[in-house]
N, C-alpha and C positions, 0 to 999 in steps of 0.2 A: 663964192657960192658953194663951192667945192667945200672950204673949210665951214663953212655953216652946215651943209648938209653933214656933212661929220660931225658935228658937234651935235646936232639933231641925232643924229643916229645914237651918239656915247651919250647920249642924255634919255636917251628910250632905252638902252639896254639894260643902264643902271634901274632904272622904274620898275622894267620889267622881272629882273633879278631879284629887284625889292619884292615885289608881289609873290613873285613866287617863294621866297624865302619867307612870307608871310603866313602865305598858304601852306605850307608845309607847318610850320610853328602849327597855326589854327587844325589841321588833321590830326598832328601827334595831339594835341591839347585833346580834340573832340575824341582820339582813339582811347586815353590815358583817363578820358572820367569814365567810364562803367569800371575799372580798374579800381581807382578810387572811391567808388562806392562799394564794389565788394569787400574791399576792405580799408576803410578810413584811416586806420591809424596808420597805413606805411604810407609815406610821403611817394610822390610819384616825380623821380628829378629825369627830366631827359639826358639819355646818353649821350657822353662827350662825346662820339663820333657824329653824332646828329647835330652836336653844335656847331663840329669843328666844318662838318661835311656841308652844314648851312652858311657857313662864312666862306668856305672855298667855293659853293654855291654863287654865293654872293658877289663873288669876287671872278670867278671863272666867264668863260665863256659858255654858251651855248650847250654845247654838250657837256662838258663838264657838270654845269650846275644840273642839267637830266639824269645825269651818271647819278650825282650825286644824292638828289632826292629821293632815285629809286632806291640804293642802298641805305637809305636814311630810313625809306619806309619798310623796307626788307627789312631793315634791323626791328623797327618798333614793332611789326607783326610777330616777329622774333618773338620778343619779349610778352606781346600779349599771351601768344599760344600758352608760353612755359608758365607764364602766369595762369593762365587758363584752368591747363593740367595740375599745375600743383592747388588748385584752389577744388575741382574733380574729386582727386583723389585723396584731401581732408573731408569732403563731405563723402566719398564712399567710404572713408574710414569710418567717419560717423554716424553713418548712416548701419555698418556692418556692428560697430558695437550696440548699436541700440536693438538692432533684429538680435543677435545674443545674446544680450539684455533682456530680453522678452522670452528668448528659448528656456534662457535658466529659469526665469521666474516663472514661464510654464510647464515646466517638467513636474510629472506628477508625483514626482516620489522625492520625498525628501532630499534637500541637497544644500551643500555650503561650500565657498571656497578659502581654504583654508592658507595665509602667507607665513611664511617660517624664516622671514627675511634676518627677525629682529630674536629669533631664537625662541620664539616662543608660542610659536601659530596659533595667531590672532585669526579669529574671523573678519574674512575681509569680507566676505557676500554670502546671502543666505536667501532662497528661495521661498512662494510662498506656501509652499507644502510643509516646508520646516518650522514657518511660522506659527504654522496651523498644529504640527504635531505637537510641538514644545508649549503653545497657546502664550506665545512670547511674540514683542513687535520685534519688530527689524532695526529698531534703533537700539535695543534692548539687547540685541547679537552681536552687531557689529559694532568688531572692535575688541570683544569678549574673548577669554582664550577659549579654547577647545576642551578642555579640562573642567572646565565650569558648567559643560553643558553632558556631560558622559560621565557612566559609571560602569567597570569594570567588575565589578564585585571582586572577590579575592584577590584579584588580580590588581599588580604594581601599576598604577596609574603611570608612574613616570617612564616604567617601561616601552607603554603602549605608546605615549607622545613620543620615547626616542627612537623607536621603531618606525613613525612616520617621519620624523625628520631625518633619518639615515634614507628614508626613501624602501626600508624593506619590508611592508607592512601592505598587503597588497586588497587583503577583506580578512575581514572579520567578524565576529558578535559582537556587539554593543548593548550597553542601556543608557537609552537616554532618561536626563530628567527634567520633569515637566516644570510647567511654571508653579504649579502647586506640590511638587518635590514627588511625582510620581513617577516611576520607571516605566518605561517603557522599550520592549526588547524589540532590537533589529538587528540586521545584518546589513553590514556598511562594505560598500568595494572604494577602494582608490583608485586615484589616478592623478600621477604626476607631470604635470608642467612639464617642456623642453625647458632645459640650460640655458637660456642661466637665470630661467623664472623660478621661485622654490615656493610659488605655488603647489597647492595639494585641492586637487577637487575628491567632491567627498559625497558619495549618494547613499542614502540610505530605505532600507527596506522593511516595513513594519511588520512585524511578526505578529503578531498579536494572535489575527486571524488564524495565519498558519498553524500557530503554538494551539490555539485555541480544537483547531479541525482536528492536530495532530492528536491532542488529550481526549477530542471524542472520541477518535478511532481507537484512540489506547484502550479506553473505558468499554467502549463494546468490545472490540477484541479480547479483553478479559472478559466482560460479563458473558462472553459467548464461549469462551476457554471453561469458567466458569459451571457456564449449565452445560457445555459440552461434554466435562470430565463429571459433575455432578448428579448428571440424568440418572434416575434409575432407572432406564431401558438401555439397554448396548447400543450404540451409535459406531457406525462402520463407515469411513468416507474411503470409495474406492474408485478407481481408475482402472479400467484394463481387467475386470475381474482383479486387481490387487490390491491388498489393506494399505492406504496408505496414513491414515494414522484412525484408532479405535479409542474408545474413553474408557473407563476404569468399568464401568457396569459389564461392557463385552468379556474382559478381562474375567470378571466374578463368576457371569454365567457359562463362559466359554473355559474356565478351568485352568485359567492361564496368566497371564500378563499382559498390559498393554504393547510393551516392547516386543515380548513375543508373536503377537500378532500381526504387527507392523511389518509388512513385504508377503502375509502368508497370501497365497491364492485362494478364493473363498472354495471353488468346489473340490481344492484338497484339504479341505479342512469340514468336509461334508460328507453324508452318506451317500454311495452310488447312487441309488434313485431317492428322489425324493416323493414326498406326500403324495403329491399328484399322478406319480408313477412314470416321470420323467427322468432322463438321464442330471445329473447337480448340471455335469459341465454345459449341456445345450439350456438347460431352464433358465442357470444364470444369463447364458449371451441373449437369450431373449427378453428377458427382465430387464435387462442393462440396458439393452440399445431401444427397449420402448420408452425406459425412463426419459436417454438422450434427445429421443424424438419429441419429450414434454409430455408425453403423458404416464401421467404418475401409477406407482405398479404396489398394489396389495397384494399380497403372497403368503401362503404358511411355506416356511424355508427349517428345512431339517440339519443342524451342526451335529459334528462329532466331539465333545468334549476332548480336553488332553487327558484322562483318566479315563478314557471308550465308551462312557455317556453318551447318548442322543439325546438332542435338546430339540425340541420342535418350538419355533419363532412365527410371529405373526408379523410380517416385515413390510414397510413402507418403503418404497426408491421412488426418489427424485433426483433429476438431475440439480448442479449452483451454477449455472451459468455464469455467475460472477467469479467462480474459482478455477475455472479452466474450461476448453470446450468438450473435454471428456471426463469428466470431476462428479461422482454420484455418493447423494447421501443415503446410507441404509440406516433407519429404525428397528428394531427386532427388539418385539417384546414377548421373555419367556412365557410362553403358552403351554408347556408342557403338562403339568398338571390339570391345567383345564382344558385341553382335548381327550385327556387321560380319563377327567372328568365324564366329559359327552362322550367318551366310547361306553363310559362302562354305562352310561344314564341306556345310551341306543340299547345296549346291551342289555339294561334290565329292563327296557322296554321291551326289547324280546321276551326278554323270560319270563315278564307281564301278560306278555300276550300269550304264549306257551302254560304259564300256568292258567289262564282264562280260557284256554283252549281243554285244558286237562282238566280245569275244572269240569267244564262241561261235560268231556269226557263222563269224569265222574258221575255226574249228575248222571247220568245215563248208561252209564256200569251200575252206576246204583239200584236204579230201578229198572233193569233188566237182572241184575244181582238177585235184588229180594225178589222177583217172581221164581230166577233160577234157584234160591236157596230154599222158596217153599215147594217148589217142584222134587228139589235133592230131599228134602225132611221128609217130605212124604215116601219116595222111596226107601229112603234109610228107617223109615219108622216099620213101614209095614214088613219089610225084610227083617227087620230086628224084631218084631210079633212073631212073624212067622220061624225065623231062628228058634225063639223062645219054647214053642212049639214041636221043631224038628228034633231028632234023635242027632247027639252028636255026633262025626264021624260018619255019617251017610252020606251020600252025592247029591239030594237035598239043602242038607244043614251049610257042606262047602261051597253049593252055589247060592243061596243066601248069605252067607260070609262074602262069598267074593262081588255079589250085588252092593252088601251093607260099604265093604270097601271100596268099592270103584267110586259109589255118591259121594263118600266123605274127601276123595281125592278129591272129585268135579268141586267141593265145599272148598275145599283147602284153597285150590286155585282161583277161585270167585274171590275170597277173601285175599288173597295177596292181589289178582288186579286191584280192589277195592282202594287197598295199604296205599300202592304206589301210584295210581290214576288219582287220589285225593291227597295224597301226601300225609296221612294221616297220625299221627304220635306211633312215637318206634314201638315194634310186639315184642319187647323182651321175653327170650324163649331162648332153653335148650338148643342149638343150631347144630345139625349135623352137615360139618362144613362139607366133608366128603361126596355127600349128595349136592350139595349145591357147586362143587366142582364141576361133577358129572351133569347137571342137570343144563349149568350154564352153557360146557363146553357143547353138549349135544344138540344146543338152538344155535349157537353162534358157530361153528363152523363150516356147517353146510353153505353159509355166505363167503369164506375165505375162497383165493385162489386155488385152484386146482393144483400149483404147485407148491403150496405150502402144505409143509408137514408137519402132524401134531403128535408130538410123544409127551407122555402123562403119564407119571408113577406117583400116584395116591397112595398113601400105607393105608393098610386095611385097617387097621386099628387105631385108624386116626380119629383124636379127641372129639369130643362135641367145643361148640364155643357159643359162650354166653352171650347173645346181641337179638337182632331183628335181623330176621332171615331176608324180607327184602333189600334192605340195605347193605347187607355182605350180599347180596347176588350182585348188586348195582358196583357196587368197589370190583368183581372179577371181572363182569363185562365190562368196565370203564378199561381192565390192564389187559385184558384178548384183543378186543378193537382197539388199543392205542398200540400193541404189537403186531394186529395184521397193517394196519395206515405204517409203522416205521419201517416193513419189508414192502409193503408197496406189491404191483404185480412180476414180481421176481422169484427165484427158488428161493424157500427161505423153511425156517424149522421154529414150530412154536412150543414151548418147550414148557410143561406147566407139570409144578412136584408139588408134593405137600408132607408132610412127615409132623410126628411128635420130635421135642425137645425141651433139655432144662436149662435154663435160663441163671447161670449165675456169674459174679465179677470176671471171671475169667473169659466166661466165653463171650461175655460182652469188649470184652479187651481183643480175643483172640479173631475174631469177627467183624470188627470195626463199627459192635450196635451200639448205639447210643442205653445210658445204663435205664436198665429194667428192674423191678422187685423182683426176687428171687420166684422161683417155680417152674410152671408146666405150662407150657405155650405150645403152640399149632403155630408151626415153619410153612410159607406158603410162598414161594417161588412161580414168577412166569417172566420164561426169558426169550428173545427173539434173537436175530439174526439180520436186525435190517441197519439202517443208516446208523444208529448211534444218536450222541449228543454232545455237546460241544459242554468245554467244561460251564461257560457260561449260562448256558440251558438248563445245564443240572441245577446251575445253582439259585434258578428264581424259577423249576421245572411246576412244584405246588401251590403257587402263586394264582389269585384270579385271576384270569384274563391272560394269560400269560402262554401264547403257544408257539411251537413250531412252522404250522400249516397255514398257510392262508388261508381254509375254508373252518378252520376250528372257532370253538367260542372259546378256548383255554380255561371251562368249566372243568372238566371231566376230572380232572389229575387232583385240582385244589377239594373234590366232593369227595373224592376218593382220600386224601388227606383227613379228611375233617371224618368223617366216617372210623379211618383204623384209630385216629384217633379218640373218638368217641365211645371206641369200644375199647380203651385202655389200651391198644397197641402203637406198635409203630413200624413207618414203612420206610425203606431205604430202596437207594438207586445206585447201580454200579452202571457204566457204561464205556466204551470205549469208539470213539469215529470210526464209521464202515462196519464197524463188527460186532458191534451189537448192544441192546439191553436187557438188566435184569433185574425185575420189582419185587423185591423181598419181605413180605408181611410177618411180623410176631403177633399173633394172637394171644390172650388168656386161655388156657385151655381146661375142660372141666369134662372130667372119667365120662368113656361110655357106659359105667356102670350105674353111675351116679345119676347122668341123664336120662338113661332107659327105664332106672328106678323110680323116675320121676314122670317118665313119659306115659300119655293116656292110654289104660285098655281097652280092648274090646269086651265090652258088657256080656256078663255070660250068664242064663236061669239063674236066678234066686239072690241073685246081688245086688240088688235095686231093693236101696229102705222102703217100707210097707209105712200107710198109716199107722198112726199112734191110736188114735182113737175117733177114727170114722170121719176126717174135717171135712168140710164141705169147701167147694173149689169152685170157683164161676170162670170158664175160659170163652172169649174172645176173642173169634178169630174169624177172619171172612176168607180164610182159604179153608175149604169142606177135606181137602183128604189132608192138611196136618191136623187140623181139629179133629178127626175121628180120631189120627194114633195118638193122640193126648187125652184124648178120654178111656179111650180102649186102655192104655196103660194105668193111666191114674184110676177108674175104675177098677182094674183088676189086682191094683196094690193096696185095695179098700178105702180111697174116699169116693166121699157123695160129690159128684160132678154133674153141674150145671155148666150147658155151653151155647152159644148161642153168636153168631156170623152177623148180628147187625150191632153195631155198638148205642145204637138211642135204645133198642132193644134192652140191651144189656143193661143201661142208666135205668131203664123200667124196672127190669128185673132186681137192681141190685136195691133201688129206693123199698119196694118191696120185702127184702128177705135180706136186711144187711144185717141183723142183728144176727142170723144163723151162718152166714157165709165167712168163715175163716181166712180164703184168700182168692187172689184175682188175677188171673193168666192173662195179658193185655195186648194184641200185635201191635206193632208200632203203623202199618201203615193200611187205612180199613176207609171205605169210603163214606163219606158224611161225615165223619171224625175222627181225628187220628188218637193214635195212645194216647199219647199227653193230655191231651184235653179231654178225653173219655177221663182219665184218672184224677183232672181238677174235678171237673162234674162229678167224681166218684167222695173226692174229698169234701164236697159243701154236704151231701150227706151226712159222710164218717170222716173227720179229720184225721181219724188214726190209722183208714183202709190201709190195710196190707194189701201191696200189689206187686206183681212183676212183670218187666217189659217183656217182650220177645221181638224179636227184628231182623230181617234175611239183610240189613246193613251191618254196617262195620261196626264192628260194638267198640274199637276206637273211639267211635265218632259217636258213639252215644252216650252223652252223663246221664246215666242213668240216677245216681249216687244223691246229685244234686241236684234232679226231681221229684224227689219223694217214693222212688219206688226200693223195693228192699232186696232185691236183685235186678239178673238181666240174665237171658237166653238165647243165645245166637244162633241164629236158622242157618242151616240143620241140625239140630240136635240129636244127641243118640237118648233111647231110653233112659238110660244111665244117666247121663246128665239133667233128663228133664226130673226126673223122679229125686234125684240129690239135690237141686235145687229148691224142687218144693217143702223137701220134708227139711231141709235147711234155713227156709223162709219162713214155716212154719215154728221156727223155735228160736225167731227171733222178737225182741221185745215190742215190734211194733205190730208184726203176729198178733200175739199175746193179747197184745191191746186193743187189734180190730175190731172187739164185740162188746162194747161200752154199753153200762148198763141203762146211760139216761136215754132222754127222746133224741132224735135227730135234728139238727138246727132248720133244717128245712123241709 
């Protein structure tokens, strides 16, 4: 039983061993296919230790064969794992080339990579930016060398490829070219492969754009260098109040150079104050930092030329924000001449206004004139009747002289307001300058300071000069008052000479006068004691417009010019700063003997022409007491005198009795009708009426001439001249002809 049950036993244990070593085969088998499916082609042979350890298995006892199959199965997990892993980390290889795969081929910029294995760097990969640039496929690159798709332009092709194969080639400029053989520029960087790959990657970057943006900006930065330097107005771009660069125009009108201007400070290159009566330097920082602040600044802005010019600019600032944050552009366009312009226009529009004020004047010197010169006629007439009458050298006879002269003075001075309130044509006359020395100095200096002193040495014997006596008084008062204004209220000396002198090469040499024709000239000096003049002053002192003062017109000096000039002289200025001036006139000068020879007398008994033969006189006049000494005279020199104060009157009369009336005494201003037109209506009668004006106005201002009358008589008259007059009108040819023997046309 014994040996049966053991045999029983050794017959189960072998069964069981079997099984298990069954089982074991059957696991490695079921562990070994996913193995064999992940990859088919390697055969799957179990490890000799799993065979050896299933036969020891087999063959063991009990634990043994346990030992065994756990080591069998330890081993084959073994081998799964390492299989596992290495199967892992081919597909993250593959998986990592393919994501870098996709990197390259999405990178936006051009790119290829380049192998230099076989010496000749072939394109081994190219992106799809490259394809797109070159307009080439990918089959069409790779493979291709590197050389077939670049252009260097002058440059050694084979240079640039051994430059990358040495590996020292790091960027660049390139051209590529396209599929249709067009260049196109970029800039390529490299980058080399680790060791011992001799790989070259290769990106590139298309210019195009940039080349393109870069050429706009070149093209406006010229066209703006261009109109910059071009402009004909000065362009200043400054910082800081400082030039930091100008165009060629500033340079023109600023007297200088672009260069030169460059670094200047604008308000040292500017007048202390300017236009508006501000300091340069505060007006600039204000101008500037409103610019900065964006709001744009128009200004008149006053320069100092480099040759001491003022230039007056009509200037624009703005800030360029785009050129700095304290970066200002100035425009300044020369204005000079046309402010220069509008002063003188304000200017004559004063003196518009001024002569429409003096006209009026006039108007009304006028006609308070003619009432006062027929007031003066009438005295000067009946004083000179009654002269005619007195015993000479009685105390009578002298107070009728001194009567007849005092009206003809109040006459003289009527007639010069007249001259100079209407501005009337110059009185060429005899001038006794000497008097109008004294005449001026004694109106105009009871207005001087009280401490100015006037010394005056006139020569007695000084000449007459040939001009218009209003306008030689106008030239001394313009050089007294420009002598009391240059002392100012100070101690000062006004110093006025006048002397004869002859005039020839030498002493125009020894003198420093500009040359004169030989002769006899009237020396007239006034000199003061006040500030002076700078040499510049003197030398544009007769200029329009041109003064010293702030309150002046800088009329006076250029009228006073124009004046000695007009009367054939000339006037100079000597001067020196602080100490003084002195205005030096040469006159023409003509003998007191000469002039006094010529000057009017006083009428004395029985020198007054007489009728010739009784003519008959029709006078016309609506002031009753000079109409009486015109009759009273002209009847008592024997003619027949008709007279009559209403002028329709007179048209009556003369229609009447024109064939006997010889001639026609007419005032100029009568009411219901004046001369003129009494003498047309006189002319539809007699076309040939002899007539003569009379007029208490400016006989300046009366064309007599080229109205048809055959003289003129300026109120007040002396006997003397009314009675010369007539018998002189009388024997002229239109006289003559006043008494036509046909009928009258009317």
């Amino acid at each position: 039983m014994n040996t049966g049950r053991s045999g029983y036993r050794g017959a189960f244990a072998a069964q069981y061993a079997m099984r298990r070593a069954v089982g074991l085969a059957v696991v490695a088998v079921l562990l070994l296919i996913p193995i064999s499916r992940v990859d088919a082609t390697t055969p799957v042979v179990p490890p000799p230790q799993l065979v050896v350890a299933a036969n020891i298995y087999a063959g063991s006892d009990r634990l043994g064969t346990t030992m065994l199959v756990l080591g069998g199965i330890a081993t084959v997990l073994l081998v799964i794992y390492l299989l596992t892993s290495r199967e892992r980390a081919a597909r993250a290889a593959r998986d990592r080339a393919a994501y870098y795969q996709q990197l390259f081929a999405a990178v936006p910029e051009p790119a290829l990579l380049v192998d230099s294995a076989d010496g000749q760097l072939r394109i081994e990969a190219v992106n799809r930016a490259l394809c797109s640039l070159l307009a080439r496929k990918e089959s069409d690159l790779l493979g291709a060398t590197l050389g077939s798709i670049m252009f260097v332009g002058q440059a050694d092709v084979s240079k640039t490829l051994t430059s990358l194969l040495d590996r020292s080639l790091t960027s660049t400029l390139w051209q590529f070219v396209t599929f249709d053989r067009a260049l196109i520029p970029v800039e390529v960087m490299m980058s080399n492969l680790q060791a011992p790959s001799k790989r070259v990657l290769i990106v590139a970057r298309d210019l195009r754009d940039q080349l393109k943006a870069e050429q706009t900006v070149r093209t406006a930065y010229q066209q703006y260098h261009a109109l910059f330097d071009e402009a004909p107005d000065p362009i200043l771009i400054v910082s800081d109040y400082v030039i930091t660069q100008a165009n060629t125009a500033a340079g023109r009108v600023l007297g200088t150079t672009t260069k030169q201007l460059t670094g200047k400070i604008i308000p040292n290159i500017s007048p202390t104050m300017q236009p508006d009566g501000r300091p340069s330097a505060d007006a600039m920082r204000t101008f500037e930092d409103q610019a900065l602040a964006g709001q744009a600044q128009r200004f008149d802005w006053a320069f100092v030329t480099h040759d001491g010019r003022q230039v007056i600019c009509e200037a624009s600032l703005q800030s360029i924000p785009s050129a700095g944050a304290s970066i200002v552009q100035g425009i300044f366009r020369d204005v000079t001449e046309q402010r220069l312009t509008e002063e003188r226009t304000r200017q004559l529009e004063k003196e518009l206004l001024q002569s429409q004020k003096m006209e009026a004047v006039g108007r009304l010197a006028g006609g308070i004139a003619h009432d006062f010169n027929n007031i003066m006629g009438g005295i000067m007439g009946h004083a000179s009747l009654l002269r005619v009458d007195a015993m000479q050298g009685t105390e009578l006879y002298q107070g009728l002289d001194t009567i007849e002269r005092a009206a003809r003075r109040a006459a003289e001075l009527t007639h010069r307001l007249l001259s100079f309130s209407r501005n009337g044509t110059p009185t060429i006359a005899d001038v006794d300058i000497g008097e109008v020395l004294a005449d001026t100095l004694s109106i105009t200096m009871p207005g001087f300071d009280k401490r100015t002193a006037l010394v005056q040495s006139i020569s007695p014997d000084l000449a007459y000069v040939l001009g218009d006596r209003t306008q030689l008084e106008e030239v001394i008062l313009n050089l007294v008052i420009n002598a009391r204004d240059a002392m100012g209220h100070h101690d000062g000396t006004l110093t006025v000479d006048a002397c004869n002198v002859i005039i020839d090469e030498s002493f125009c040499v020894s003198h420093g006068v500009p040359v004169l024709p030989d002769g006899s000239y009237v020396q007239i000096r006034v000199s003061d004691t006040g500030c002076g003049l700078s040499p510049e002053a003197r030398d544009h002192l007769f200029e329009p417009f041109f003064t010293t003062r702030p309150e002046g017109t800088g009329l006076g000096l250029s009228i006073v010019w124009r004046v000695v000039h007009d009367h054939k002289g000339i006037i100079t200025v000597a001067s020196v700063p602080n100490q003084g001036t002195t205005f030096t006139l040469y006159l023409p000068a003509v003998s007191r003997a000469e002039a006094q020879g010529r000057a009017r007398q006083t009428p004395v008994s029985g020198s007054m022409p007489r009728s010739v033969r009784g003519e008959s006189v029709l006078i016309v006049d609506d002031e009753d007491v000079v109409r009486s000494v015109a009759v009273k005279v002209l009847s008592g020199l024997g003619y027949h005198v008709t007279d009559t104060a209403d002028p329709v009157n007179a048209l009556a009369i003369y229609k009447d009795s024109w064939r006997s009336i010889d001639l026609v005494l007419v005032d100029m201003m009568m009411p219901h009708m004046n001369g003129k037109d009494l003498f047309e209506k006189l002319r539809e009668i007699n076309p040939s009426v002899a007539a003569i004006l009379m007029s208490g106005y400016d006989a300046t201002d009366t064309p007599f001439a080229s109205t048809g009358f055959v003289a003129f008589i300026p109120k007040p008259y002396t006997l003397q001249e009314l009675a010369t007059r007539v018998r002189q009108s009388l024997s002229t040819p239109a006289a003559r002809a006043s008494s036509p023997s046909e009928e009258p046309t009317v």
